[in-house]
C-alpha positions as CSV (number, residue, x, y, z in Angstrom):
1,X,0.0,0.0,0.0
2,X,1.1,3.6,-1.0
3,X,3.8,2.1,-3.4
4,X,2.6,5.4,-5.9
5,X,5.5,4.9,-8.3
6,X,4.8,1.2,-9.3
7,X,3.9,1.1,-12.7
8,X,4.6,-2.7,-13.3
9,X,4.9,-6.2,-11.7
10,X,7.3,-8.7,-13.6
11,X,7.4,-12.5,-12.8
12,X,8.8,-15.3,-14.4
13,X,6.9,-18.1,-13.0
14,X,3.3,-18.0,-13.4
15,X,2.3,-21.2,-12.1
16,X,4.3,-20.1,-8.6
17,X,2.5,-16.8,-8.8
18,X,-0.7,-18.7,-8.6
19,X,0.5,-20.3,-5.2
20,X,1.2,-17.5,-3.4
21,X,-0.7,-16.6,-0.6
22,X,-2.0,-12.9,0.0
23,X,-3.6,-11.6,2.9
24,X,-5.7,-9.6,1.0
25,X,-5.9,-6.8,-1.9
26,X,-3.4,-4.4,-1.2
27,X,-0.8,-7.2,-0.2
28,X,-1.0,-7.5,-3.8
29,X,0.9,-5.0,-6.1
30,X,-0.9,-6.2,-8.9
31,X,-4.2,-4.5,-7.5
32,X,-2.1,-1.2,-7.8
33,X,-0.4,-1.9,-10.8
34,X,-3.2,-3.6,-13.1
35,X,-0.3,-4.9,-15.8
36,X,1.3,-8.1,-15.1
37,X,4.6,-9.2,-17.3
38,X,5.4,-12.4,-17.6
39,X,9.3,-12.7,-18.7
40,X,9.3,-9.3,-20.1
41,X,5.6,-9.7,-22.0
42,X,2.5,-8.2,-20.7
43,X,-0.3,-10.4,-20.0
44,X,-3.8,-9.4,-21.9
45,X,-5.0,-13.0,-22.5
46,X,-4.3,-14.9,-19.1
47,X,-4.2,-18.8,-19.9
48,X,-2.9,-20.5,-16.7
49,X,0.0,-23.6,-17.2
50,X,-1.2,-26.7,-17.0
51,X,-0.2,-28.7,-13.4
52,X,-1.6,-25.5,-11.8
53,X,-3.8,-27.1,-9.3
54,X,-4.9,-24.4,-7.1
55,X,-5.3,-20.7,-7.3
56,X,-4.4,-18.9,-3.9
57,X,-6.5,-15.6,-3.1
58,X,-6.5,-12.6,-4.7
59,X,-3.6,-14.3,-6.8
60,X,-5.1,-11.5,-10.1
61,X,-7.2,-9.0,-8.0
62,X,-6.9,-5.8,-10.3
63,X,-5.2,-7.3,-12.9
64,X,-6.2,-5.5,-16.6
65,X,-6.7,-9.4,-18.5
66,X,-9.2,-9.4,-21.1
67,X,-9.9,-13.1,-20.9
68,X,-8.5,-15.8,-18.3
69,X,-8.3,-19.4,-19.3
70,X,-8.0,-21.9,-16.3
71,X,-6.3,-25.4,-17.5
72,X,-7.8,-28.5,-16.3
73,X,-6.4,-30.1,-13.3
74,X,-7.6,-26.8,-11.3
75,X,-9.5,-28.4,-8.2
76,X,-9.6,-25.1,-6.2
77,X,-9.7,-21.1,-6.7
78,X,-9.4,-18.9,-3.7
79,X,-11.8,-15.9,-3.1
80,X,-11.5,-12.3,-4.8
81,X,-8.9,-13.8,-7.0
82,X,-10.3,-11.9,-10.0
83,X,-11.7,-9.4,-8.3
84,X,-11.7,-6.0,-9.9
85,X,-10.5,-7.1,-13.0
86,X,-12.3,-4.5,-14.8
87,X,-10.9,-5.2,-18.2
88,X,-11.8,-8.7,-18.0
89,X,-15.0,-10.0,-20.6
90,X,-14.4,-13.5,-21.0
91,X,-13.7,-16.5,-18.4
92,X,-13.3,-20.4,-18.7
93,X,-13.1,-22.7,-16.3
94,X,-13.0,-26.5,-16.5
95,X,-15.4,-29.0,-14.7
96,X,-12.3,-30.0,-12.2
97,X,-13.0,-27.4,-10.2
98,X,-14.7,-28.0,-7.0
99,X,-14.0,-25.9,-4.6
100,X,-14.2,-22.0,-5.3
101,X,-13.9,-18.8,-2.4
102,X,-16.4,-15.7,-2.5
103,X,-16.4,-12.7,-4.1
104,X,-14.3,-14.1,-7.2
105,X,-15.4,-12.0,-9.6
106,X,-16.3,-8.7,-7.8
107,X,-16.3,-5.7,-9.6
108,X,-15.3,-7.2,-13.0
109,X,-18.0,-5.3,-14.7
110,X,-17.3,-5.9,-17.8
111,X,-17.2,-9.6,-17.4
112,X,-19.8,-10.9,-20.1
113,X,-18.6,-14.3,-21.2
114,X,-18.4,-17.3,-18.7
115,X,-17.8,-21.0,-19.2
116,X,-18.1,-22.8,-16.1
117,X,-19.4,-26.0,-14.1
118,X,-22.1,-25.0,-12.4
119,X,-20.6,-24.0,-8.8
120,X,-21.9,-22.2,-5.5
121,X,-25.7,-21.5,-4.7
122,X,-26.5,-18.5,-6.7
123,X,-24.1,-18.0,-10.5
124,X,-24.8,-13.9,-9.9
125,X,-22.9,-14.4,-6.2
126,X,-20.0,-16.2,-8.0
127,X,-19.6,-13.9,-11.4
128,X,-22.0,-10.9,-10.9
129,X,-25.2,-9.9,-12.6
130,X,-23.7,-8.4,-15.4
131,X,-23.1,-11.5,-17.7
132,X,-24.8,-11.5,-21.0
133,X,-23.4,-15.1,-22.3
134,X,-23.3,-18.2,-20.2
135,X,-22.2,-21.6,-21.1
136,X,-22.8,-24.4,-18.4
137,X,-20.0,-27.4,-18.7
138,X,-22.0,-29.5,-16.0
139,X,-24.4,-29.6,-13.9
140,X,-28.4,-31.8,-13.6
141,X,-30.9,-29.7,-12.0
142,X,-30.9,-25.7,-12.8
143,X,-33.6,-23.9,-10.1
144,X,-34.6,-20.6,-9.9
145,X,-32.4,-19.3,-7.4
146,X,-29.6,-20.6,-9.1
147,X,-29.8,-18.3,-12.1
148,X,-31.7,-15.5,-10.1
149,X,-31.3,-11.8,-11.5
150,X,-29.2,-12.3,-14.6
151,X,-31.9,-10.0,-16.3
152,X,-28.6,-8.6,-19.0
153,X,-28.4,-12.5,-19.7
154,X,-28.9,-12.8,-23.9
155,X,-27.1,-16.6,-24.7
156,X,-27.2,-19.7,-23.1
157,X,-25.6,-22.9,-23.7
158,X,-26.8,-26.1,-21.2
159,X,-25.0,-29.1,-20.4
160,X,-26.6,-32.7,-21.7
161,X,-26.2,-33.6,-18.8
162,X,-29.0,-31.6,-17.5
163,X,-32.0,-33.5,-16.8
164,X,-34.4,-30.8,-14.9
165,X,-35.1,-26.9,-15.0
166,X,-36.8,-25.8,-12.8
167,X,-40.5,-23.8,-14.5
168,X,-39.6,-20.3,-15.0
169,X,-36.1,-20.9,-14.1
170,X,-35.1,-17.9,-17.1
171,X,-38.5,-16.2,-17.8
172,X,-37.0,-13.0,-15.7
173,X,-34.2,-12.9,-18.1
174,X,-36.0,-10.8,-20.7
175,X,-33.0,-10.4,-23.2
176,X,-32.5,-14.2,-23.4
177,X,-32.7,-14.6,-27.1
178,X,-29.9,-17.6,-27.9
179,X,-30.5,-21.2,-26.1
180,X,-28.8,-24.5,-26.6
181,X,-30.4,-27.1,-24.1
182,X,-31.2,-30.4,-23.4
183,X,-35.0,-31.6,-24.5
184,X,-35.9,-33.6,-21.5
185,X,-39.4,-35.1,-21.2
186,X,-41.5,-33.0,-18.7
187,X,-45.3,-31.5,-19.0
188,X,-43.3,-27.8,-18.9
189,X,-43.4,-26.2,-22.0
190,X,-40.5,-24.0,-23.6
191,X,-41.7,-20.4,-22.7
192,X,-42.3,-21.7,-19.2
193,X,-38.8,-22.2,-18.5
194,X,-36.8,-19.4,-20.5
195,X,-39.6,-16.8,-21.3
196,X,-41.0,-15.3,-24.5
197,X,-38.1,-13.8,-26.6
198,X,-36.0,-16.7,-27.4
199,X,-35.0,-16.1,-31.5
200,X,-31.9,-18.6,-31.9
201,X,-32.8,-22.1,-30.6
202,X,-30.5,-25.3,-30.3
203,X,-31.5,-28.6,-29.0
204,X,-28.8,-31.2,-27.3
205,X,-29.4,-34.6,-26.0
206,X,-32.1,-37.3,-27.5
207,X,-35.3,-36.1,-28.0
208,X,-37.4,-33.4,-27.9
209,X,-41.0,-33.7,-26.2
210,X,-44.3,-33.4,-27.7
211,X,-45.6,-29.8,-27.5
212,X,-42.4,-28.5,-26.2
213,X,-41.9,-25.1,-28.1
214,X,-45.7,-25.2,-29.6
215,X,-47.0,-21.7,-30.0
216,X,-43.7,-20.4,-29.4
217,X,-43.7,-17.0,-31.3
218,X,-40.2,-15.5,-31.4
219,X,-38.6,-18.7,-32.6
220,X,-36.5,-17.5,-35.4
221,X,-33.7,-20.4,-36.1
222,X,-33.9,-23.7,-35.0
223,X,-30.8,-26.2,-34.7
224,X,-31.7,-29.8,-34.2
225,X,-28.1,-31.6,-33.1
226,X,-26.9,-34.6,-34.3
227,X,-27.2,-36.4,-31.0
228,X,-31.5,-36.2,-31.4
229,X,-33.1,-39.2,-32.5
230,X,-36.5,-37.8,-32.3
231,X,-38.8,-34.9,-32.6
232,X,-42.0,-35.3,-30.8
233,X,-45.8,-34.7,-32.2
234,X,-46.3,-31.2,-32.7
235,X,-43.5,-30.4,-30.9
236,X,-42.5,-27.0,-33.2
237,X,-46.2,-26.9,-34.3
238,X,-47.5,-22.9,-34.6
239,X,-44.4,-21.7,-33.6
240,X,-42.6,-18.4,-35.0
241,X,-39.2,-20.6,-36.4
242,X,-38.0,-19.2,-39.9
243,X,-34.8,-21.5,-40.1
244,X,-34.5,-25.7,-39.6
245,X,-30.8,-27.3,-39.8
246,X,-30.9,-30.8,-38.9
247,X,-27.8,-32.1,-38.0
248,X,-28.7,-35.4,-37.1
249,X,-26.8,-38.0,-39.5
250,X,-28.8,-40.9,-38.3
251,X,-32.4,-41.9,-38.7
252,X,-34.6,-39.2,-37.0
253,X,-38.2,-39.6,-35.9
254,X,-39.4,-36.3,-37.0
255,X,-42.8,-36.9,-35.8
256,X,-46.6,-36.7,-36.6
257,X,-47.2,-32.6,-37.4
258,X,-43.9,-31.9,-35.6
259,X,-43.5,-28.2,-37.4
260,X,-47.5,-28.1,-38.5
261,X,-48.8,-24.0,-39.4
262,X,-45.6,-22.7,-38.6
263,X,-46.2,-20.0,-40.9
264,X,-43.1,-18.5,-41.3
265,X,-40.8,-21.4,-42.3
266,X,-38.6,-20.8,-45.1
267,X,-35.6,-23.0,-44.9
268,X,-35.1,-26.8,-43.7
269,X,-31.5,-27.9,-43.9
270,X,-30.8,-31.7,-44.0
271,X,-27.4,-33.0,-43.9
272,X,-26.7,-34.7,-47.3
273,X,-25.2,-37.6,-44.6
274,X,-28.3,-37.8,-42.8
275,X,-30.1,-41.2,-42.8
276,X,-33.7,-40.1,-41.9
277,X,-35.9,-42.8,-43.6
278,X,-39.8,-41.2,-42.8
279,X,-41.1,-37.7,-43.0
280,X,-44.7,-38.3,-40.5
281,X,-47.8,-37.4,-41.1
282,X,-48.6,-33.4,-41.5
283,X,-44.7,-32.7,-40.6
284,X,-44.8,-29.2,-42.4
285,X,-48.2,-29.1,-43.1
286,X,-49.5,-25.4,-43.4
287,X,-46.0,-23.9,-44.1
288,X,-47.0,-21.6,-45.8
289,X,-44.0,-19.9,-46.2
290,X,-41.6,-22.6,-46.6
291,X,-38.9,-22.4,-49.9
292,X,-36.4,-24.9,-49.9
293,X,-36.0,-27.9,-48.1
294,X,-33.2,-30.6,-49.4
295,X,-34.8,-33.7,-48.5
296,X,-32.8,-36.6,-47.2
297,X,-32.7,-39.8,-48.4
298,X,-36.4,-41.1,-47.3
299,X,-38.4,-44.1,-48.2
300,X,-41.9,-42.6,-46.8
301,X,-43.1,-39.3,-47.5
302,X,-46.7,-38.9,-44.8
303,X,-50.2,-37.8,-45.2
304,X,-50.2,-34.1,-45.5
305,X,-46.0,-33.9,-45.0
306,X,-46.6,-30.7,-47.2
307,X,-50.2,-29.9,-47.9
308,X,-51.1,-26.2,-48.3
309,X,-47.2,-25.3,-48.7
310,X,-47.9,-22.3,-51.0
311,X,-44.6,-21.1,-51.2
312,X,-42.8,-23.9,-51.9
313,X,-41.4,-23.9,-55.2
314,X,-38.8,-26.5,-56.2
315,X,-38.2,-30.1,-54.5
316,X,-36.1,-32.9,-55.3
317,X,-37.3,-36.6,-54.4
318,X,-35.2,-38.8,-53.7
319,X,-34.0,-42.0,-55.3
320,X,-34.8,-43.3,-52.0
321,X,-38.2,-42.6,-52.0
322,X,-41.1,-45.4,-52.2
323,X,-44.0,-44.0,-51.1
324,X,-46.0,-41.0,-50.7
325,X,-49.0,-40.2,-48.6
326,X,-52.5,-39.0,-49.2
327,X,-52.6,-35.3,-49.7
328,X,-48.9,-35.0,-49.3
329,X,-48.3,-32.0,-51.7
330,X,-51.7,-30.9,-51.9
331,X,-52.1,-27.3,-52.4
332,X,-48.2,-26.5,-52.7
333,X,-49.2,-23.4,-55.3
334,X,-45.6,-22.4,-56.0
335,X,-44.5,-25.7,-57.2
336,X,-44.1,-26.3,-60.7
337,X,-42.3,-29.3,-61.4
338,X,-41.7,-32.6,-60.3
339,X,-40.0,-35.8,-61.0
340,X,-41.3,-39.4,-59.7
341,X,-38.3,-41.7,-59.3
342,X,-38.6,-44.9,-60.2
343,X,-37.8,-46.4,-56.8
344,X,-41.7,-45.0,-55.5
345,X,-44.5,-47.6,-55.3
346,X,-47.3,-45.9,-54.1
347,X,-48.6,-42.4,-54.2
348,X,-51.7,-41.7,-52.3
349,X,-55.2,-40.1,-52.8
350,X,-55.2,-36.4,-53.9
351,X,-51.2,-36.3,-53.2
352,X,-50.5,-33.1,-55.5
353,X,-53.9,-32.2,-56.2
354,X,-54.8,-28.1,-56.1
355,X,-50.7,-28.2,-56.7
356,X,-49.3,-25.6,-59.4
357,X,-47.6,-28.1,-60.7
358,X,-47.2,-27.3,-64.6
359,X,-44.5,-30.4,-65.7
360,X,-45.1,-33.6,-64.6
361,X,-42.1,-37.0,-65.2
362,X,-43.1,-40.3,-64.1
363,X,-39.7,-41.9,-64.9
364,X,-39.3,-45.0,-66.2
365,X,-38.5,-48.6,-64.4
366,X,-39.1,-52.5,-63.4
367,X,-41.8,-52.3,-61.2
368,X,-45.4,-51.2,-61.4
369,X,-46.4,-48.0,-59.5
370,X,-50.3,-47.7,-57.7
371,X,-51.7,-44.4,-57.8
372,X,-54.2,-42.8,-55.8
373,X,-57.5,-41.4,-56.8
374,X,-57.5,-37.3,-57.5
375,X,-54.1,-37.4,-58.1
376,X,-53.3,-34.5,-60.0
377,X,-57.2,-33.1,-59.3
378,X,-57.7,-29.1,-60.1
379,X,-54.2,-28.8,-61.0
380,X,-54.9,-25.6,-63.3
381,X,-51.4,-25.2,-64.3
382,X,-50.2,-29.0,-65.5
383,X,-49.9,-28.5,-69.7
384,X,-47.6,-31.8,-69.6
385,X,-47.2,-35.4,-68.3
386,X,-45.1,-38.1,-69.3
387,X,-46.4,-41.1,-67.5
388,X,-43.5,-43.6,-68.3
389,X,-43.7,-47.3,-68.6
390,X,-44.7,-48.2,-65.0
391,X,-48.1,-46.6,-64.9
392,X,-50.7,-49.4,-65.5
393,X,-53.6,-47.9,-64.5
394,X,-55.1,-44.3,-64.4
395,X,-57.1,-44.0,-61.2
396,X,-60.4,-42.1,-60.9
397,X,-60.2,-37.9,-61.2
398,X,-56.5,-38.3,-61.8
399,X,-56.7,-35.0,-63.9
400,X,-59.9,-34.2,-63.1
401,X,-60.3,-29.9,-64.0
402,X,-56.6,-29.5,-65.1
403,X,-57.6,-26.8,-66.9
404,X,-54.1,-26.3,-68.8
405,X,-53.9,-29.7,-70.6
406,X,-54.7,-29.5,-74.3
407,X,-53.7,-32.8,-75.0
408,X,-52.9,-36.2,-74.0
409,X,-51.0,-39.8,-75.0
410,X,-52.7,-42.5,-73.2
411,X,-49.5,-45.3,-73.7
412,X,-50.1,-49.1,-74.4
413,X,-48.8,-49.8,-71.3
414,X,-52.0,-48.8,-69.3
415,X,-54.6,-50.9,-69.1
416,X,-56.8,-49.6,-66.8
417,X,-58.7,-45.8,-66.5
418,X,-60.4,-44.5,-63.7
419,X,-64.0,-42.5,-63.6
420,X,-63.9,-39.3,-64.5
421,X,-60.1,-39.6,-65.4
422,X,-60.3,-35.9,-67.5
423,X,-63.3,-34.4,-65.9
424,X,-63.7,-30.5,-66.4
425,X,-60.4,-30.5,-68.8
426,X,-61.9,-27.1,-70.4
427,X,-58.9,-27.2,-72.5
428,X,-58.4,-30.5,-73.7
429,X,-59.0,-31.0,-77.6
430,X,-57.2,-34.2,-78.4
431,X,-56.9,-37.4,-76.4
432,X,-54.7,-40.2,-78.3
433,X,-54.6,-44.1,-77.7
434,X,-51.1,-45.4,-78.3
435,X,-50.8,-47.9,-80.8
436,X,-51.5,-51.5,-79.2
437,X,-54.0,-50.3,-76.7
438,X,-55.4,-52.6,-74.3
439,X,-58.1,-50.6,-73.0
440,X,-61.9,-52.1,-73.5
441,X,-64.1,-50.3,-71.5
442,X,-64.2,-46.3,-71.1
443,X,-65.0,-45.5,-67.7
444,X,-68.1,-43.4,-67.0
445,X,-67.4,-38.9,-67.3
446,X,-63.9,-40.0,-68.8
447,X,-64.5,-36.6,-71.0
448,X,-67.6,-35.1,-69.0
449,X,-67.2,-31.1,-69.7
450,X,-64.5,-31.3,-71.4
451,X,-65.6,-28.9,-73.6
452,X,-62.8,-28.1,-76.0
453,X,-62.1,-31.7,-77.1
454,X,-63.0,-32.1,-80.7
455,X,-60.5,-35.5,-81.4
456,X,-60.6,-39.0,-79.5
457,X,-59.1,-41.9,-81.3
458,X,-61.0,-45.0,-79.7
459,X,-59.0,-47.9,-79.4
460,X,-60.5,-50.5,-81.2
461,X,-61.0,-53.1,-79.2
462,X,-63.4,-51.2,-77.0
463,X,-66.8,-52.8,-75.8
464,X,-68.8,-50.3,-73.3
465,X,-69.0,-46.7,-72.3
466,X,-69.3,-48.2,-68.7
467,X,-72.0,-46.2,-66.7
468,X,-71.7,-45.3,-62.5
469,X,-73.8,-43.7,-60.1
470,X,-73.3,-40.6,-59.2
471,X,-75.3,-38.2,-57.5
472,X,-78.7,-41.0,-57.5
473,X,-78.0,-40.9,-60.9
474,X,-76.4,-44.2,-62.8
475,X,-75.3,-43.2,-66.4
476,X,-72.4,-43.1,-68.6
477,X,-71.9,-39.4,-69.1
478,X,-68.3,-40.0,-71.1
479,X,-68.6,-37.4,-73.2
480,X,-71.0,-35.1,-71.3
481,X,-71.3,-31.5,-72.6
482,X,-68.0,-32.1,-74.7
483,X,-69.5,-28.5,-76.9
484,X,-66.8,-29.2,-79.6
485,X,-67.0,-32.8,-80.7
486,X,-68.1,-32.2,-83.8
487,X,-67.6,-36.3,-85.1
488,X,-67.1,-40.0,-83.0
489,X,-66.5,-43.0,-84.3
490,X,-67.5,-45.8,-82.0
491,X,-65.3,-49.3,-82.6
492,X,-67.1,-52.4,-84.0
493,X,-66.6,-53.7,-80.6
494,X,-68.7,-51.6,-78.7
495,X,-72.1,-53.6,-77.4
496,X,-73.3,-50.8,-75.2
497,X,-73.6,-47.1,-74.9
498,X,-73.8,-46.1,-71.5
499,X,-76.7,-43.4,-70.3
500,X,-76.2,-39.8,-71.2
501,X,-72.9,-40.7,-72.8
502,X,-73.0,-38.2,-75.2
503,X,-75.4,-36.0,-73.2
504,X,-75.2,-31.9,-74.0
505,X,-72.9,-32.4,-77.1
506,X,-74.4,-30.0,-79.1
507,X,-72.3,-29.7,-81.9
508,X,-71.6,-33.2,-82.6
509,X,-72.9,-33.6,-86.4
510,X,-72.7,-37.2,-87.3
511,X,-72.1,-40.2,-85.4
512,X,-71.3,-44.1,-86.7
513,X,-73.0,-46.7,-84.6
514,X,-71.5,-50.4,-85.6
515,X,-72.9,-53.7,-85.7
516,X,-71.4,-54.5,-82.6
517,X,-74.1,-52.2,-80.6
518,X,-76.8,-54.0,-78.6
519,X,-78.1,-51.6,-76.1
520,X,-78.0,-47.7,-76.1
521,X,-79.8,-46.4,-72.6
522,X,-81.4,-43.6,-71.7
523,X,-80.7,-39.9,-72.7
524,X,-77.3,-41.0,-74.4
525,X,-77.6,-38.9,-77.2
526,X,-80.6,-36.1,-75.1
527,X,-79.3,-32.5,-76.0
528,X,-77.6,-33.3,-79.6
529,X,-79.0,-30.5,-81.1
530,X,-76.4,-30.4,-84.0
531,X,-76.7,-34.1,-85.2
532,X,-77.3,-34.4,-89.1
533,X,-76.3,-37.7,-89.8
534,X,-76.6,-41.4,-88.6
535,X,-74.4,-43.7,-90.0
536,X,-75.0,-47.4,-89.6
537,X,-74.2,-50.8,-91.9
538,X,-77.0,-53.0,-91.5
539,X,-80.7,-52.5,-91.2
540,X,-81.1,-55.5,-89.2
541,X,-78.7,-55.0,-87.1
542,X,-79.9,-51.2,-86.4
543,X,-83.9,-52.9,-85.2
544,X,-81.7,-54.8,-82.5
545,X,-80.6,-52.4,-80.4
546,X,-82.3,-51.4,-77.6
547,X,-82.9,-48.2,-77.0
548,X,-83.7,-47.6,-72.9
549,X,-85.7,-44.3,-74.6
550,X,-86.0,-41.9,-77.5
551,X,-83.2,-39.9,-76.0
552,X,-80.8,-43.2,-76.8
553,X,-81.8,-42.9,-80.0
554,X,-79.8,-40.4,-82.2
555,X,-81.4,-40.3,-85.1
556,X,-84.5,-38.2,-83.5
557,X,-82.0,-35.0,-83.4
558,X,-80.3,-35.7,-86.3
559,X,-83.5,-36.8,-88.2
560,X,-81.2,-38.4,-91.4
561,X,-80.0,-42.3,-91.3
562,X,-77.0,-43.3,-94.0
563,X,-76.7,-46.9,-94.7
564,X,-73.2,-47.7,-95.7
């Protein structure tokens, strides 16, 4: 004390600086001095040696270190060693350290960065109140008092070894905005436990609970580590996240509407490593703003994964993939093309229908792919398909009202065709059989309202314009207010025309009806306002058919019969 002229302290041992003893404070020139030299060197960044073991009190009390670095193998630091450091931010100490004094830290107040084990009863009476950024190196149970009145707190990293906080351990920490933690299984949610203004989100450990951050509104960026295995139901669903990375390499549980009407979603960020087989049921359903996502190498894409995903645009399936859900891309607006890989099996009911899909590639391969009904249904936008060689059979409403489609190759290798398989195609003028069709029946409203279609080449081989009920109503309706068929040839295999089959086609002006045709029912040709010729080949064969009513018959609108 009252040394006025000491401007510097030099030692050449630090390790034997740390061991000796002062009374207190001002039996320490440092405290006066502030600069310690180490062999000539001033001392900014103050990283201890390792086989230090213990630091004796007030060993750095008023010493100007920016950071301090304490080597493991440190079992005990004295009290006020640090104390009125006031240049000092940043501080790590390792887990070995068991036993620590009082008053540390006091008056370092610009100490903002600590890495510690979790020591004493209270953090704020070991490093102060003052510390923004805290990262925990052990430690099970966090409680309330523990982290009391670190209200200038912002970032928080948690141990995996934690396996209880205490509800509303951090909620009076209101600049908390950066978390890494532990998702333990409890009935507390998120906000309960660190408050309402956490933007930067990273979960540790091996799961992460249902419900957990549901509703959570400031969520901004979300980091899932590569130690969890699974994401509970709903457990991001509502939430405010904007940004996903998934880190996990192995096969994650992601599960049933785990980031569901989470509105603002833009980005999910797979590892190209990851090994995540199954996207659940509604996982991103209602992301309405989601963008990109580069999806991993699944085998099973859920009900709904993506329905009503407006804003996403372009997606790559996998090679992996083999089967997609019911609704799965339904209503995804902003997506324009896709690409089926030959590996998938099944697609499910409605999966892209009300999409804006425009291209559609089924690619080709071995095995034989099922498709569910309303496949593509209402897709305005689709103007071309290229089915491949895998697609059999063409299930009902498959392009039912895809108003964009002008025209369409049905190939040889499909064999069956759903009801109502072009339904509402206002567009569609010509539909062509491939050569070598196998197709004998046309399925009732195959054509109903398509009312640009002036061209169908019937394969030949066809028997019935099959009939269904719909509505109370059993009838054909295949070509049902088609307004622009002007001619139709029906193949000398046909034996029945369904009811209503060519109901409404008012400009249809001659029609050939073969040998072949036995029974006509009712209101097949009602509405045929701009028939003017019925061609037939045989006489007899024309007093055969039975006609279910005069509506059947066609030769009451067009009021002219041609033999031969």
């Amino acid at each position: 004390d009252g040394c006025a002229s000491l401007t510097k302290v030099n030692i050449t041992d630090l390790a034997k600086w740390c061991n000796i003893s002062f009374s207190d404070s001002s039996s320490n020139p440092l405290y006066y001095v502030h600069d310690l030299y180490l062999n000539g060197a001033k001392i900014t960044d103050l990283v201890l040696p390792s086989g230090v073991t213990k630091i004796e009190q007030y060993a750095f009390c008023g010493g100007s270190f920016v950071s301090v670095a304490i080597p493991s193998g440190v079992t005990s630091i004295g009290s006020s060693v640090f104390e009125s450091c006031a240049s000092l931010t940043t501080v790590v100490i390792p887990n070995s350290v068991s036993d620590i004094g009082n008053n540390i830290f006091d008056d370092c107040v610009n100490l903002v960065n600590i890495t510690t084990p979790m020591l004493g009863g209270r953090f704020n009476y070991v490093f102060g109140t003052q510390v923004t950024n805290i990262t925990l190196t052990s430690g099970e149970t966090i409680t309330v008092s523990y982290v009391a009145d670190l209200s200038k707190l912002k970032t928080l990293v948690l141990p995996v070894s934690v396996t209880k906080i205490e509800q509303y351990a951090f909620t009076s920490c209101p600049s908390l905005t950066n978390v890494t933690t532990p998702a333990y299984s409890n009935i507390i949610l998120f906000a309960d436990i660190f408050g309402n203004n956490v933007t930067d989100l990273t979960f540790i450990g091996s799961s992460v609970p249902d419900y957990f951050v549901k509703d959570y509104a400031a969520l901004r960026n979300l980091t899932i580590s590569e130690s969890i295995k699974t994401i509970g139901k709903e457990s991001f669903s509502g939430s405010g996240v904007t940004n996903v990375t998934i880190k996990t390499t192995e096969n994650l549980a992601i599960g049933n509407s785990s980031f569901i009407n989470c509105t603002s979603l833009k980005n999910v960020n797979f590892l190209t490593s990851s090994t995540t087989t199954t996207l659940d049921e509604g996982a991103f359903n209602g992301c309405t703003a989601l963008e990109t996502i580069n999806l991993p190498a699944v085998t099973s894409i859920g009900n709904f994964a993506f329905n009503n995903c407006t804003s996403l645009g372009a997606l790559t399936l996998p090679t992996t993939l083999k089967t997609i859900g019911n609704y799965t891309f339904k209503d995804t607006t902003a997506l324009n093309t896709i690409t089926i890989p030959a590996s998938v099996k099944t697609i499910g009911t409605a999966a892209f229908s009300k999409s804006g899909l425009n291209t559609v590639v089924f690619e080709n391969g071995t095995t034989e792919i099922s498709l569910g009904i309303d496949l593509f249904h209402t897709c305005a936008n689709l103007s071309s398909v290229t089915l491949g060689n895998r697609v059999t059979s063409m299930p009902q409403s498959m392009f039912y009202a895809c108003t964009s489609l002008t025209s369409f190759e049905i190939p040889n290798t499909v064999t069956n065709l759903g009801v109502k398989l072009f339904r509402k195609c206002s567009n569609l003028a010509t539909v062509t059989f491939a050569s070598g069709s196998t197709i004998t029946i046309i399925p009732a409203q195959m054509f109903s309202e398509c009312t640009k279609l002036t061209s169908v080449n019937l394969p030949s081989i066809v028997t019935e314009f099959a009939e269904m009920t719909d509505k109370n109503v059993t009838a054909a309706k295949t070509f049902e207010n088609c307004t622009s068929l002007i001619n139709i040839t029906i193949p000398s295999s046909v034996t029945t025309i369904g009811g209503y089959t060519f109901y409404g086609c008012s400009r249809l002006a001659s029609v050939t009806i073969p040998n072949s045709v036995k029974t006509i029912k009712d209101y097949a040709f009602q509405g045929c306002y701009g028939l003017t010729k019925v061609n037939i080949n045989s006489i007899e064969n024309w007093c055969d058919i039975n006609f279910s009513d005069w509506h059947a018959n066609p030769l009451p609108f067009a009021g002219n019969l041609y033999l031969n």
